[in-house]
Each structure stands twice: as structure tokens, then as C-alpha cells.
C-alpha positions in Angstrom: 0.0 0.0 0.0 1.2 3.0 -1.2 0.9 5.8 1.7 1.0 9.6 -0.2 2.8 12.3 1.9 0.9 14.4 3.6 -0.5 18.1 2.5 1.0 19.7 5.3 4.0 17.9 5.1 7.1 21.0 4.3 9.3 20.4 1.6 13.4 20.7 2.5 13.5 24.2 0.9 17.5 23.6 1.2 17.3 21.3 -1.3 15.2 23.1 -3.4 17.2 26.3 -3.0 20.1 23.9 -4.1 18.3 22.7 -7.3 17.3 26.2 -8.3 21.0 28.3 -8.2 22.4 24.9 -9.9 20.1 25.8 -12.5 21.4 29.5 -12.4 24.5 28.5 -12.6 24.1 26.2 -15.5 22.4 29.4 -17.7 24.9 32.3 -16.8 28.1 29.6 -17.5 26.4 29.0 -20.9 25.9 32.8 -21.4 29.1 34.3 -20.2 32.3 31.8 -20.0 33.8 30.9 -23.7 32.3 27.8 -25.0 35.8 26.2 -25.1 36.3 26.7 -20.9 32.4 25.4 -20.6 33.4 22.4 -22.9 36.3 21.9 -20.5 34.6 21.9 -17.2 31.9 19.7 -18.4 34.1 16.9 -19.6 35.5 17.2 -16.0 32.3 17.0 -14.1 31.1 13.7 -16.3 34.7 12.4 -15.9 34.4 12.7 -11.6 31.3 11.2 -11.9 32.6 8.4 -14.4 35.3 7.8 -11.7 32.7 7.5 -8.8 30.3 5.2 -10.4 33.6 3.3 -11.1 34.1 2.6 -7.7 30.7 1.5 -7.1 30.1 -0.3 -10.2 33.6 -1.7 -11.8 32.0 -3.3 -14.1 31.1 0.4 -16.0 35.2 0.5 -16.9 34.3 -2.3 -19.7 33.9 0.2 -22.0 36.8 1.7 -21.4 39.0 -1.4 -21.6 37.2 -3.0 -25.0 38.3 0.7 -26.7 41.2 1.2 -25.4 42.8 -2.3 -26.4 40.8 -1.6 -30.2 42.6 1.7 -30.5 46.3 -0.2 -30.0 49.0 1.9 -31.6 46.7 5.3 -32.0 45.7 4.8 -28.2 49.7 5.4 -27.3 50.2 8.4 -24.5 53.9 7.9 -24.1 55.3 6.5 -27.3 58.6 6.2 -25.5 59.5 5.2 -21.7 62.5 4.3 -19.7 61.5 0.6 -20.0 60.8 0.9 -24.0 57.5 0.0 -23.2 54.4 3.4 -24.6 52.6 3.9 -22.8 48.6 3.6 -23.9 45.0 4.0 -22.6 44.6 0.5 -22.0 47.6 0.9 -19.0 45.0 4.1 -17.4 42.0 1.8 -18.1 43.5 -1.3 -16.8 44.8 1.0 -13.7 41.8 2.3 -13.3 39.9 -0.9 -13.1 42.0 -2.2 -10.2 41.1 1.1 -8.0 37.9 0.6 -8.3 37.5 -3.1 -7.7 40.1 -2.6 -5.0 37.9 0.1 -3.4 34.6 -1.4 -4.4 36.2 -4.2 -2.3 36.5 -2.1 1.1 33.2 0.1 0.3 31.4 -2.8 0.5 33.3 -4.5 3.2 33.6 -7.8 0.6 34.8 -10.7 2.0 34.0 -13.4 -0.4 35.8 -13.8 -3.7 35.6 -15.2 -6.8 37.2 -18.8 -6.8 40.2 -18.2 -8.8 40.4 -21.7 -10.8 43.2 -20.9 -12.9 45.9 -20.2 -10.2 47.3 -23.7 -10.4 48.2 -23.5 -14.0 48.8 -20.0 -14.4 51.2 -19.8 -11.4 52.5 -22.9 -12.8 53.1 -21.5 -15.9 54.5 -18.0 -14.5 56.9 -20.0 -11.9 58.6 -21.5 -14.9 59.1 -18.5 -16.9 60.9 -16.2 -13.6 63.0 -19.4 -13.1 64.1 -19.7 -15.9 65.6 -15.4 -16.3 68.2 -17.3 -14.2 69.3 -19.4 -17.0 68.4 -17.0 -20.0 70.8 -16.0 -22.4 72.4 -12.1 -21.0 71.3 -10.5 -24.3 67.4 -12.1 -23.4 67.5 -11.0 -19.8 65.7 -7.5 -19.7 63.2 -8.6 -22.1 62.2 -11.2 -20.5 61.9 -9.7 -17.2 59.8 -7.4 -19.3 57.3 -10.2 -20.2 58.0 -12.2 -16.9 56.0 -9.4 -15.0 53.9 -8.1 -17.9 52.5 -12.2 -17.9 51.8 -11.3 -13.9 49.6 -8.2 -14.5 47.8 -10.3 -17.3 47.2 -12.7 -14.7 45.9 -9.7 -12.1 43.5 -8.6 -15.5 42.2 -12.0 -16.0 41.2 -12.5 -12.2 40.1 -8.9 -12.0 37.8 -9.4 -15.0 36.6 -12.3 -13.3 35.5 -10.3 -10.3 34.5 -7.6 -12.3 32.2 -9.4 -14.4 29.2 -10.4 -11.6 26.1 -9.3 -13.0 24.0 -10.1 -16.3 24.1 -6.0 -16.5 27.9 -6.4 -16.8 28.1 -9.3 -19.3 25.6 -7.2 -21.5 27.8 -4.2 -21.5 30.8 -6.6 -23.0 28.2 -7.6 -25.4 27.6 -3.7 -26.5 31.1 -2.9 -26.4 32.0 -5.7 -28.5 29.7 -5.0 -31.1 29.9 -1.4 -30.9 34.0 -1.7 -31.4 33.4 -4.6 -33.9 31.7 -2.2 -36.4 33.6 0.5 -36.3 37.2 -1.5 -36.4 35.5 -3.2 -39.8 34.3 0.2 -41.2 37.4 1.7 -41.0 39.4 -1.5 -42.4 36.8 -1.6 -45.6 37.8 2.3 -45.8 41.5 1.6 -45.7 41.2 -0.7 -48.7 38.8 1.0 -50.2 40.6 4.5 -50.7 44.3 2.7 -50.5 45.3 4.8 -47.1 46.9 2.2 -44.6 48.1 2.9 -41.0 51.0 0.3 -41.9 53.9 1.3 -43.0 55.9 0.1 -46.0 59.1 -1.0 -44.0 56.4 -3.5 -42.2 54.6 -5.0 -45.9 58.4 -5.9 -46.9 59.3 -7.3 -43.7 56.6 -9.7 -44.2 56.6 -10.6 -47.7 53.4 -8.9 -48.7 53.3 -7.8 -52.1 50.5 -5.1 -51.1 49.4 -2.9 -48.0 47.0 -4.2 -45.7 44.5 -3.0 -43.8 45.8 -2.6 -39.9 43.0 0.1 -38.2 44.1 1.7 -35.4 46.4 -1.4 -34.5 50.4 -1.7 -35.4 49.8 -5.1 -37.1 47.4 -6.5 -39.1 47.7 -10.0 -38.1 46.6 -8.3 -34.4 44.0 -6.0 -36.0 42.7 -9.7 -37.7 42.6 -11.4 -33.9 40.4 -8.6 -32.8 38.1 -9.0 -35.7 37.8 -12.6 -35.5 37.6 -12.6 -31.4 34.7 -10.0 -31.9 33.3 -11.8 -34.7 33.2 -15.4 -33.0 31.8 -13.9 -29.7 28.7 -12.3 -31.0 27.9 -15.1 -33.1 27.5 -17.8 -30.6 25.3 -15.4 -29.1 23.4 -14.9 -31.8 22.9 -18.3 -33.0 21.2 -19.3 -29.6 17.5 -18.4 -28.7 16.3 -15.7 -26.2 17.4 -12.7 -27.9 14.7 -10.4 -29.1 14.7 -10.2 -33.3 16.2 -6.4 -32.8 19.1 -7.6 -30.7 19.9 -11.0 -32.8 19.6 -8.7 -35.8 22.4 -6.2 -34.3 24.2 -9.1 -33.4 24.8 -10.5 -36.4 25.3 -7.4 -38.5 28.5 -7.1 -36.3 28.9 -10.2 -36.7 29.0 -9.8 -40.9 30.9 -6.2 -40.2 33.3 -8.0 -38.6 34.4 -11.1 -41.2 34.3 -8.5 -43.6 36.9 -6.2 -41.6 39.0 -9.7 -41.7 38.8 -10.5 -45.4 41.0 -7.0 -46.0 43.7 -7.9 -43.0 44.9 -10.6 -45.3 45.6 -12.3 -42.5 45.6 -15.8 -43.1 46.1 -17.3 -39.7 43.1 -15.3 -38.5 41.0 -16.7 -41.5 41.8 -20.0 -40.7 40.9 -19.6 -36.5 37.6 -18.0 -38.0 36.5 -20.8 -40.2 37.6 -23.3 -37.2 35.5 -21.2 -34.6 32.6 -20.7 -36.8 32.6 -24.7 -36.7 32.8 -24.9 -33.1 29.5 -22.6 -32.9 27.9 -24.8 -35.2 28.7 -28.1 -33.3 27.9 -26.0 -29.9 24.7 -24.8 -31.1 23.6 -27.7 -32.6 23.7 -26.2 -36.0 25.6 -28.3 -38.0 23.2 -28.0 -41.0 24.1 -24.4 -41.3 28.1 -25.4 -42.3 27.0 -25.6 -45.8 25.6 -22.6 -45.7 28.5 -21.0 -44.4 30.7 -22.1 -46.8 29.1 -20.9 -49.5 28.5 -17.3 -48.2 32.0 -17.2 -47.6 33.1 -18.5 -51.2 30.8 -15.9 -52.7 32.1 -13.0 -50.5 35.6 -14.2 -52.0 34.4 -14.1 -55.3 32.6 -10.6 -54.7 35.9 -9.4 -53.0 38.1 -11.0 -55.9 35.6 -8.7 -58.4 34.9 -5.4 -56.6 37.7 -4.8 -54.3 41.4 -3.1 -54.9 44.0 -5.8 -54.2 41.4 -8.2 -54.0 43.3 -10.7 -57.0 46.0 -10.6 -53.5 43.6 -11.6 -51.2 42.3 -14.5 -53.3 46.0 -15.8 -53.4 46.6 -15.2 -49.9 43.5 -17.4 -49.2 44.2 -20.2 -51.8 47.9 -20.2 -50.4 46.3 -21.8 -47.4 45.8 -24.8 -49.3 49.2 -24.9 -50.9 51.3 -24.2 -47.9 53.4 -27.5 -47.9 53.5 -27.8 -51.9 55.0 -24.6 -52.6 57.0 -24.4 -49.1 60.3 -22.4 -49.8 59.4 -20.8 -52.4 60.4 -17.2 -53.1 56.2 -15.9 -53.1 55.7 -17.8 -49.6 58.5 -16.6 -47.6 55.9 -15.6 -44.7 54.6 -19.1 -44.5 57.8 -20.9 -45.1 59.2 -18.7 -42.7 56.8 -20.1 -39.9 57.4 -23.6 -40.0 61.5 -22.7 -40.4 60.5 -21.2 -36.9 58.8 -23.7 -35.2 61.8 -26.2 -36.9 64.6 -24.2 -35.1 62.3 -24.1 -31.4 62.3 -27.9 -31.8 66.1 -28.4 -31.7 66.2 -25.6 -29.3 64.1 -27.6 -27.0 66.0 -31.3 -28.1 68.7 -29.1 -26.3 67.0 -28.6 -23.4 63.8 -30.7 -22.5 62.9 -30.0 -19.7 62.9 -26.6 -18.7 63.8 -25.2 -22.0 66.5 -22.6 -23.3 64.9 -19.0 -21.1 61.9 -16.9 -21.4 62.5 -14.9 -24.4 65.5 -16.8 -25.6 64.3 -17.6 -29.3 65.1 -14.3 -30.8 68.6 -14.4 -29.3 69.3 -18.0 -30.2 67.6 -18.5 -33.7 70.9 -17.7 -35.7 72.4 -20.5 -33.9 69.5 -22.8 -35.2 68.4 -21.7 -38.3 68.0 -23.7 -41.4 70.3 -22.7 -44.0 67.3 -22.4 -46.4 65.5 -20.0 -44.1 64.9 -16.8 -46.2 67.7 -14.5 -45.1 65.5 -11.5 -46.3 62.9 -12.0 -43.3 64.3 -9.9 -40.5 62.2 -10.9 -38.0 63.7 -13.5 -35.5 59.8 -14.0 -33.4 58.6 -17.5 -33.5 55.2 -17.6 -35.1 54.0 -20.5 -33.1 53.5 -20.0 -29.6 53.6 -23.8 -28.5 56.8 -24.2 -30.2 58.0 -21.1 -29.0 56.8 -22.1 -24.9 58.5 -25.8 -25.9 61.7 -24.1 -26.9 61.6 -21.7 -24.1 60.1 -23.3 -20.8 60.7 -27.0 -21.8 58.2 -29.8 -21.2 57.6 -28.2 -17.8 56.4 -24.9 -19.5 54.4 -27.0 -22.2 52.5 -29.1 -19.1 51.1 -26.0 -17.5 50.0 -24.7 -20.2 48.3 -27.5 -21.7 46.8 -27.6 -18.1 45.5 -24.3 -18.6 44.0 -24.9 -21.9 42.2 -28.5 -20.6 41.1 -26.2 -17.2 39.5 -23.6 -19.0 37.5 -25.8 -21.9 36.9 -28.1 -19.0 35.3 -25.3 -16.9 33.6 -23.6 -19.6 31.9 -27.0 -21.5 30.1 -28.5 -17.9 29.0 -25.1 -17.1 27.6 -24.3 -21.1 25.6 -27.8 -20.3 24.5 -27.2 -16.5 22.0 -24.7 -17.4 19.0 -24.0 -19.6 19.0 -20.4 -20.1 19.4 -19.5 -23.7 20.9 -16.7 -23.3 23.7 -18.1 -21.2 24.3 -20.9 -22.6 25.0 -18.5 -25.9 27.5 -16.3 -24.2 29.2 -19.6 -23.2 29.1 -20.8 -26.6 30.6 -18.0 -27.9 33.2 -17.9 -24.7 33.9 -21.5 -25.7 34.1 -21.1 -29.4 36.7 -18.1 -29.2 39.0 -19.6 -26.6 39.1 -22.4 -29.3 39.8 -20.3 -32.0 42.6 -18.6 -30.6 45.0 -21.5 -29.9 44.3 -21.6 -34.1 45.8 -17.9 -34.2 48.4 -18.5 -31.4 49.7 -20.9 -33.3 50.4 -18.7 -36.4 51.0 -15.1 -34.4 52.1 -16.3 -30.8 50.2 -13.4 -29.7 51.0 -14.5 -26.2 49.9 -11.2 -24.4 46.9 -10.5 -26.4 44.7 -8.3 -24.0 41.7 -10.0 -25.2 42.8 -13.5 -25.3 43.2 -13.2 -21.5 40.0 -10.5 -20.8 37.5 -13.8 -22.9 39.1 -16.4 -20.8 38.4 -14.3 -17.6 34.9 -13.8 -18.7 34.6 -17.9 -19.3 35.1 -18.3 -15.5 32.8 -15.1 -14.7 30.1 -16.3 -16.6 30.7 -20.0 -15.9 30.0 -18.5 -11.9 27.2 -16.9 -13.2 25.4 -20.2 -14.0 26.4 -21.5 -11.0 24.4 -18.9 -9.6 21.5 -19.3 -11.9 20.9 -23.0 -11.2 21.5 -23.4 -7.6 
């Protein structure tokens, strides 16, 4: 029962009084301070209170951290630091999101956590690679400190996503963000091929073999501007192909999901077309949509064939993608020094690892030691001395020791994510999961081409598979 204040009840004129000269205030700013000073101090009220709803709501940084990591190279602050490390949005986002779960934590006087599942393999896998600076080549030794404690704050991101991540409120906003950052990384990729104006410079398309620019958006390499498009991509789709969602939201969904293979087709990058089409399979089998596969594949072939016609460089994207299928019959040649290139790579961490098994040659050894391993076909005009295939590269590094915890990591997290995907009946969850699932998949596929190791998103997804996967623990019990 709803009992209405009574008519002689006063009002607090004080607040009133308040509410009124705000009001004042507002008019004669807008009338009497330069627009560009008015400008100014609005962007710092909405920042103060962006900061405080922070603190009470992490979860409202996702935003934040899903543009940040899309902008990459143009997102750079500092280009140049002590450690030779920029530094970029992502760092303030990242920063920022630990402040305010930290003191959302003592606000709220939390004192039950997420379980943190992955600590066993992750401090596994991290325990190897600070053990082994102490047996690391000299030249390898800063560097790898370098990624020895960037690897520990990409653990702190994934846990802190996991916390961060409680509510269906939060899990929507990735969904938004993704899709939001999705079309516009496409748009501007089609744009960049379209009017021939690339971000990547020319010293870069050699270095690789390319015969023609490719399409990079805001990041500093394609290949990395393909992962986001094909994390994005797979993400919303699993979504999408599951029931629950309204027609308007499955609709939005799925036009990101198009924008966003589209956006892939002009990176050229084939490793990422290769973890799509595996992926997109895994959807299918998750969904139960199997029957759509052929459907699929011919969308795809005729969006190759429209590319191949309509599109500038397009005849170089057609032999990119039918270079897939040739990779060991023309290996070595002169036009597939990229691809050759990769399997000289992982060749060279196998006898680096024959050399030492067990706890491999140092955390960011390969570079240092390829010369001394390199076949003498490898194509002395590649400069680059990365391995491209990150379990060949952890094999050669960290030994069987550092190939054991992360295969642990790999069974812990499909493990975690498949039981949960089948312990609950909500549609809309379980299509979240799917697409969780389907991605995680999809980027061992890329990892083993690009060894994108530190990815921000390949740890933020699997955070969120252990954040959801609590969620429906929640939702059945």
C-alpha cells in the first residue's frame, strides 16, 4: 500500500534552493564563459562522476577497456618510456579498473571472492618462466623480465575481470562494447582498402613478404587487428545463434557479426582466417547447427568471389587465401617466404628444445638464439627472428615443464567452460558460453600462427569464461 505524503508535510526548501541556483548556474556559464572553458569543465564534471560510479560499479570501466585495447598503436600516451615500453589507454584503463574493484572491495566490506580456478596452472606456468631469467641468455634477460611481470599483471587482468564481471548487466555491457567496437574496427578496415590509405607502413609490408598494404586500423599489425576482428566476430555469433534474444538484438548481433568477417577478409591475415572458419565450426557443433556449415561455406566463397571482383587488391587476397591450401607444396618458395618462414621457426624451437627438454632454453630466448639454429634455407630476407608458433615457442623456451602447464591451462579452462555451457538452460547463457567456448578455441588456431601471447583480449574472454561460468552457477543453484 502506497501511503502519499501528507498536505501539510514542508518540503526541504534547502534542497530546493540547491536545485534552483544549480540551474542559475548552469544558464549564466552557458551565457558568459567561452564555449571552449564550458566544454572543459563539463568533460570534467562527467569524468568525476565516471570515476565515482567506477568505484561503485567496476563493471562500468568495460567500455573503457574494450576501446582502449581496439585503438592499440593510435591509443599510445607515451610513445617512448625508460622501459621501452608506450605507454597507452589501456595501462590508465586497466589502472583504473583495479582502483575501483580494490575500493569497491572495502566500500562494501567484501569478503567473499571469486574462486580463482586458474591459479594452479597459471602460477604454474608464470613460476617457470621467472625461473628460468636465471638461465636466460644475458642478451634475453631484460626482455624477459619485461614479459615475466607483464605475464603477472595479465594474470591480475584476468582474475580482475573475473571479479569484475558479476552481474547479467555487466556481461551485457561486453556484449555492447563488443559489437559497438566490432563495427567500427571493420568500417574503418573496408575504408582503408577501399581509398588505399593504410596505418602500416611500407618498412612492415616488406618485412613480411606482402606484395601489397594491408588493412591494420588503429592497431600496429594486421595479423593483431585480424585477432580482434575474429575474437569480436566469433563472440557475438555464438550469441546470436542461440534463442532468447529479441529479433532487434539478434539482428544487431549479427550485423556485427558480418561487419566483422568483412573487416577480416581485407587484413589478409591468413592465420586469422583459418581460426575463424575453425570457430565458426565450433559454434555450429555448440549450437547444434551443424546444418548451417554448408551454408556458411558458400557465403564465404561468394564473399571471396565478390571481393576477388569489386575490391582493390582483392586478386592478393584471393591468393593469400588459396595459399592456405598450398602451404606444404610450394614451401620455400620465393612468393611464400611468410609461411615458409613459420614452419622454419617452429623447426629451429624444436632443436632448441632437443637441447633442453625439460625446462627449455629461457623466457625470451628464441630471438637471441635462432641464428644459432636456423636452417640454411631460411629466407635470409625476413628480418624478424619471433617464433610464429606460440607452443613451439613455450617448448623451446620453458621446456616440457612450461608446455604441461599450459596444456593444463588450456584442458582447465574448456573443461570449466563445457560442464557449465551444459548445466544450465538459459538460452541466453548458454550463448554467451558458446561463444566464450568457441573463441577460446579459435585462438589457440591464431596462437599458433602469431604467438600473440599477451593479447589483452585473449586473456579478458578467458576471464569472462570463469565469470560467466560463476554466473550459472548462480542461476541453477
Amino acid at each position: 500500500m502506497t501511503i502519499l505524503p501528507s498536505a501539510n508535510e514542508r518540503f526541504d526548501l534547502r534542497w530546493f534552493a540547491l536545485f534552483i541556483g544549480f540551474q542559475l548556474l548552469a544558464v549564466v556559464a552557458a551565457i558568459w564563459l567561452p564555449h571552449k572553458l564550458l566544454l572543459a569543465a563539463g568533460i570534467v564534471m562527467l569524468g568525476g562522476v565516471y570515476l565515482v560510479a567506477v568505484l561503485l560499479w567496476p563493471w562500468i570501466i568495460v567500455p573503457a577497456i574494450v576501446a582502449t585495447t581496439a585503438l592499440d598503436i593510435t591509443g599510445q600516451l607515451i610513445k617512448e618510456t625508460g622501459l621501452g615500453i608506450p605507454v597507452t589507454g589501456f595501462h590508465l584503463a586497466f589502472g583504473l579498473m583495479m582502483v575501483g574493484l580494490l575500493t569497491n572491495t572495502f566500500l562494501r566490506r567484501r569478503e567473499i571472492f571469486p574462486t580463482f580456478e586458474l591459479k594452479g596452472p597459471l602460477f604454474a606456468l608464470w613460476g617457470i618462466m621467472l625461473l628460468s631469467l636465471t638461465y636466460t641468455p644475458e642478451a634475453a634477460f631484460v626482455d624477459g623480465t619485461i614479459g615475466v611481470f607483464r605475464t603477472l599483471f595479465l594474470i591480475a587482468f584476468l582474475y580482475g575481470t573475473q571479479m569484475m564481471i558479476d552481474s547479467r548487466r555487466a556481461m551485457n555491457l561486453v556484449v555492447i562494447s563488443m559489437s559497438a567496437a566490432l563495427i567500427g574496427g571493420a568500417l574503418l578496415a573496408v575504408v582503408q582498402i577501399l581509398t588505399e590509405r593504410f596505418y602500416l607502413p611500407a618498412s612492415f609490408v616488406i618485412a613480411v613478404g606482402a606484395n601489397a598494404p594491408r588493412a591494420t586500423g588503429t592497431f600496429h599489425n594486421p595479423n593483431t587487428f585480424g585477432t580482434f576482428l575474429m575474437a569480436g566476430s566469433i563472440f557475438l555469433l555464438g550469441i546470436a545463434l542461440f534463442g532468447g534474444l529479441s529479433r532487434t538484438l539478434r539482428g544487431w548481433l549479427l550485423l556485427a557479426t558480418a561487419a566483422g568477417f568483412g573487416g577480416l577478409v581485407v587484413t589478409f591475415s591468413r592465420a586469422n582466417w583459418v581460426a575463424a572458419a575453425v570457430g565458426i565450426g565450433v559454434v555450429l557443433f555448440l549450437a547444434k547447427k551443424l546444418r548451417y556449415a554448408i551454408y556458411a561455406a558458400v557465403i564465404g566463397l561468394l564473399a571471396v568471389m565478390a571481393v576477388k571482383e569489386f575490391v582493390p587488391f582483392a586478386e592478393h587476397i584471393y591468393q593469400r587465401l588459396m595459399s592456405i591450401f598450398t602451404l606444404f607444396e610450394q614451401f620455400g618458395q620465393t612468393g611464400r617466404a611468410s609461411s615458409s618462414a613459420r614452419i622454419y621457426f617452429a623447426l629451429a624451437g624444436m632443436e632448441m628444445w632437443l637441447d633442453s627438454p625439460l625446462f627449455g632454453t629461457g623466457w625470451r630466448s628464441f630471438p637471441v638464439l635462432f641464428d644459432l639454429y636456423k636452417s640454411p634455407e631460411f629466407p635470409h630476407w625476413v628480418p624478424t627472428k619471433e617464433s610464429h608458433t606460440l607452443f613451439a615457442n613455450i617448448l623451446a623456451e620453458l621446456g616440457l615443464v612450461g608446455l604441461t602447464a599450459a596444456t593444463w591451462l588450456v584442458a582447465r579452462t574448456l573443461r570449466r567452460g563445457w560442464t557449465s555451457m551444459n548445466s544450465t538452460d538459459d538460452p541466453y547463457l548458454r550463448g554467451v558460453m558458446c561463444g566464450l567456448l568457441s573463441l577460446f578455441i579459435a585462438f589457440q588456431v591464431s596462437l599458433s600462427f602469431t604467438a600473440d601471447f599477451s593479447n589483452n583480449f585473449l586473456w579478458f574472454f578467458t576471464g569472462m569464461i570463469f565469470a560467466v561460468a560463476q554466473l550459472i552457477d548462480r542461476s541453477t543453484t
